[in-house]
N, C-alpha and C positions, 0 to 999 in steps of 0.2 A: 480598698485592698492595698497593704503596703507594700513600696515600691518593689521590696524585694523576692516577694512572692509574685511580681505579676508572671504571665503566662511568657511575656517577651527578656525579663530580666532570665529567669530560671532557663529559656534557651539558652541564654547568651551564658551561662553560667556551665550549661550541661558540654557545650562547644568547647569552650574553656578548658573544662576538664577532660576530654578527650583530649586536646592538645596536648595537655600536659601530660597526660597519661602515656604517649605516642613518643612525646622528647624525653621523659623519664626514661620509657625502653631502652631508645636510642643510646644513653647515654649512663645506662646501667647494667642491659642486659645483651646488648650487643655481641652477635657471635656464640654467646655462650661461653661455658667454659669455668674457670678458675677465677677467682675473684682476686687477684693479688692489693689492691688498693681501694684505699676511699677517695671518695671523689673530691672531700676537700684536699687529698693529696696532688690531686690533677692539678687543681688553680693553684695551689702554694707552688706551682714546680713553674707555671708558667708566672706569676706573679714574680721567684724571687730569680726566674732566671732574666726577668724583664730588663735591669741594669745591665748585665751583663750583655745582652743581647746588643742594647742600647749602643754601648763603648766599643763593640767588636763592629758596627756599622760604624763608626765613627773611625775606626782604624781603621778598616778597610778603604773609606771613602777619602779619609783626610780629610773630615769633615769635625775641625775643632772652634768653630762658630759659636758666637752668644746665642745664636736663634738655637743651636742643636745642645747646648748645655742647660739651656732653657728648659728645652724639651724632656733633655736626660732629667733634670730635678722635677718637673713634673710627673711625669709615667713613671721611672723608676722611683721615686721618692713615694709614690702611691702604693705601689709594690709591697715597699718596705711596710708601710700601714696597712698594708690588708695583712700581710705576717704576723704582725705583733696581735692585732684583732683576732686574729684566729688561735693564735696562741692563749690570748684573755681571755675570749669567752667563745668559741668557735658554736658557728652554729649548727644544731644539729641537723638539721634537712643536709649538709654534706657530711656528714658520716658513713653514711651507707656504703657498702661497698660494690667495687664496680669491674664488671669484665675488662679485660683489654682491648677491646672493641670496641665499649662503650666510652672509655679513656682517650682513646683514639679518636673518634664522635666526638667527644666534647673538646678535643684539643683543636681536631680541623675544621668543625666548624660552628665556633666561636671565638676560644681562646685564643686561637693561633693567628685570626684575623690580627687580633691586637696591634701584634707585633707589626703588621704590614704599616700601621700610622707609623711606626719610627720611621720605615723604611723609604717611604713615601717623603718625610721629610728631612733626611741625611742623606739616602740620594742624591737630593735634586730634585725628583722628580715633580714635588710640589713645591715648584718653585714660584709660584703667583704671587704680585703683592697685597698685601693687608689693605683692607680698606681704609686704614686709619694709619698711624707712625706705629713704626715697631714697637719702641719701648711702653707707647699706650696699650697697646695689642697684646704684648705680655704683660704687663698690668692686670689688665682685664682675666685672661688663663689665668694668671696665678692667682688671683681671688676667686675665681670662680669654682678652680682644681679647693683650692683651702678650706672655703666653704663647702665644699660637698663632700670632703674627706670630714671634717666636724659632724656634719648632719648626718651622716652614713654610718662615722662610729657611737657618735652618741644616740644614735637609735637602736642598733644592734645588741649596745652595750645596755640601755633600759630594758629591751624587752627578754635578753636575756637573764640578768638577773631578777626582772620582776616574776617573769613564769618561773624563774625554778624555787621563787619565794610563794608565789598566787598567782596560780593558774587561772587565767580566762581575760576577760578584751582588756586590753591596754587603752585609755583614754583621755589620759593627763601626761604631762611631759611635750616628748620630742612627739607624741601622736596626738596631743590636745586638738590642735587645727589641719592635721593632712595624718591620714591615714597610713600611708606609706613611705617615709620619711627615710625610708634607709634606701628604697628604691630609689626617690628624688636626687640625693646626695649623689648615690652613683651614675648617676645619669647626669648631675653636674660635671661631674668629675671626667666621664670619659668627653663630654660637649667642650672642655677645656681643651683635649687633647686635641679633637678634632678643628677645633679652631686654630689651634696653633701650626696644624697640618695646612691648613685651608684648601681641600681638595675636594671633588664629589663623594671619593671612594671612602671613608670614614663615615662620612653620615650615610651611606648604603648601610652599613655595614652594623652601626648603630640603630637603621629603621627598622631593620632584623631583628635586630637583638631586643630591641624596648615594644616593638609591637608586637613579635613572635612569643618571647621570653614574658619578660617584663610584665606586661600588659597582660596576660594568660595569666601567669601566677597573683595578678592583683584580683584578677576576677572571680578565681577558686577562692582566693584569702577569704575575700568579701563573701562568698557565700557559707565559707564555715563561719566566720562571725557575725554571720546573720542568726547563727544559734544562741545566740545569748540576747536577753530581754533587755539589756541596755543597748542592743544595736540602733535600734528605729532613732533615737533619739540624741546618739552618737551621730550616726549617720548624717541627720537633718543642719546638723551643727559643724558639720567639718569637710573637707575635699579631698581627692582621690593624691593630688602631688603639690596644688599652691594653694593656699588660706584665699578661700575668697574667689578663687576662679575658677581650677578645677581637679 
């Protein structure tokens, strides 16, 4: 029996979907009502208000530091590249449009976390040292932030021009060896942050969102491209986020 019909994958799949099913409400149909927005307007609002956000914690605090200009070119610098990405080839799962309430959902509780890594680190608040010397420490964040903004848009950017040329599974490219590659990326990207933070509260905040989120919609993915007859053989050949592990 292939893996993806067993009686334990197809639970894990039907769960899944209910999940999603449940945060889609949340964060579409919430309240009811008038639909004034799409929900990629949500994230462009938090994404390009991100810099800004950034510099008024920084005035506020008097906090004009290498560690916090640091920080402002990574998160808001990322900002800026989900903007322009959405601009190029936006995707369509956020199109949809969404109550006020559901806007509201998605702002408090996810988006709006975001913000709290600034604030955590222009405060003060996460004032811990680095395991390592600073300027290795930011080293590391910005390759990591770099890296995972690359794999995030050149995966978004493949699958989106490939489906609106040939619809059905993607499996050469940025998806030859992991599956989920725009997932990975972002989840570099925000791990950047959170290190540069070095607090508990970031990775709270991230296990939420990559186990809740993240992990839900890979498992739905996985089961519609289970519908196609090159999956078995995709599958066998490739990993959910790293070549070779997992």
């Amino acid at each position: 029996m292939p893996a993806d019909t067993h009686p334990e994958a197809a639970g894990a799949g039907a769960r899944a979907a209910s999940i999603q099913a449940w945060t889609r409400w949340l964060t579409t149909d919430l309240g009811g009502g008038p639909r004034p927005f799409k929900f990629n307007q949500v994230i462009d609002f938090q994404k390009a208000g991100t810099p800004f956000f950034l510099l008024c914690l920084m005035w506020y605090y008097e906090a004009w530091g290498m560690r916090e200009w640091v920080y402002f070119a990574l998160h808001g610098g990322y900002g800026l590249v989900w903007l322009i990405k959405d601009l190029a080839f936006p995707d369509p799962a956020w199109q949809r449009r969404i109550t006020i309430g559901g806007a509201a959902a998605a702002f408090v509780g996810v988006l709006g976390w975001y913000w709290v890594f600034g604030w955590l680190l222009i405060s003060g608040t996460a004032d811990a040292g680095y395991p390592v010397g600073e300027a290795a420490w930011y080293g590391l964040c910005i390759v990591l932030c770099l890296l995972g903004c690359t794999i995030m848009t050149s995966a978004d950017a493949q699958k989106y021009f490939t489906l609106r040329e040939r619809p059905g599974l993607i499996t050469d490219g940025m998806f030859r060896y992991v599956r989920h590659p725009n997932y990975l990326g972002e989840m570099m990207i925000y791990a950047s942050f959170a290190l540069m933070v070095w607090h508990w509260l970031p990775w709270l905040v991230l296990g939420w969102v990559w186990l809740g989120i993240f992990a839900v919609n890979m498992q739905v993915k996985e089961q519609r491209m289970a519908r196609h007859p090159e999956w078995p053989a995709y599958r066998r050949r490739s990993r959910w986020l790293v070549p070779g592990v997992f």
